[in-house]
N, C-alpha and C positions, 0 to 999 in steps of 0.2 A: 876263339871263344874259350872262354875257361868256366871251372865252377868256384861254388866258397860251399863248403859245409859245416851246420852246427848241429847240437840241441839242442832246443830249447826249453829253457826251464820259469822259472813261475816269478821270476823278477825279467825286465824287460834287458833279452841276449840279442845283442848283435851277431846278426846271420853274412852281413856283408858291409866292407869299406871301401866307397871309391876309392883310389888313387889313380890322382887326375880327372879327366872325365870318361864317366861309361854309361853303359845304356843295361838292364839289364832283359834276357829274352824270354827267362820266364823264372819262376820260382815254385818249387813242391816242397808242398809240409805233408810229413806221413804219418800217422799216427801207427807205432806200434803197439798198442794196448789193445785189452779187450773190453774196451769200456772206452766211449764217446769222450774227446775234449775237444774243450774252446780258445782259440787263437785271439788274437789281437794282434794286428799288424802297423807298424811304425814305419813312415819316413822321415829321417831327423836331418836338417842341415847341419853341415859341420859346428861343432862348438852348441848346437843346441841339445835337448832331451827327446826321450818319449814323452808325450802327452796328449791333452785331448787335442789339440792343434795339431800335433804330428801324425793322427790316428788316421787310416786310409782304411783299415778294416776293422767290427768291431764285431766282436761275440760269435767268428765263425765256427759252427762245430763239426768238426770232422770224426765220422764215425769210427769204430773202434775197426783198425787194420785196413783202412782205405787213407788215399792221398788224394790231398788234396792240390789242385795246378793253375799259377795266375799267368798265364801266354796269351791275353788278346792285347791287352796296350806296354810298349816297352817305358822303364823310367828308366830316366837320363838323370846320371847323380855329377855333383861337382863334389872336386876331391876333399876328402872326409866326410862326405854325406854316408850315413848307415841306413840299414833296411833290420830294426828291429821287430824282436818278436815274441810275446809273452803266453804262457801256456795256463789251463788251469787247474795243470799235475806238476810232479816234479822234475827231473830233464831226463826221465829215462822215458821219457811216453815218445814225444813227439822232436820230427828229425826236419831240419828245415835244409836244403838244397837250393843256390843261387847259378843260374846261367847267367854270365853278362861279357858285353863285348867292351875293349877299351876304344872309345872314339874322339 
């Protein structure tokens, strides 16, 4: 198992890139502020964008100094599939963390 870490900031940041295939086992976004934001979560197949088609989460708001944790269904990415993530502060708010295995 390994991890990927980022920040996320207020254009759509890649938190995580297959290489080859993986599965991931769970992902935390943390907010360190003192004031609520709202997430937006991306799966993009390789070569594609963030968009409404890519969009797996929308408008989630994580309150101010809480995390938030997606661990009940694993994604399984083909290599260069990303796990974007857009914030709606700048990229010192919120901290995205990826678990995934290589399968």
């Amino acid at each position: 198992m390994a991890i990927a870490q980022q920040t996320v900031g207020t254009s759509a940041t890649t938190i995580y890139t297959s290489s080859g295939s993986s599965a991931t086992t769970a992902i935390f976004l943390m907010n360190n502020n003192a004031a609520a934001r709202t997430v937006q979560i991306y799966v993009v197949p390789n070569g594609g964008s963030a968009g409404t088609t890519t969009q797996i989460i929308k408008d989630l708001t994580i309150d101010a100094a809480d995390t938030y944790v997606i661990n009940t269904e694993k994604l399984v990415l083909s290599n260069g599939d990303t796990i974007q993530v857009t914030s709606s502060d700048d990229a010192t708010s919120v901290y995205a963390t990826v678990s995934y295995v290589s399968i």
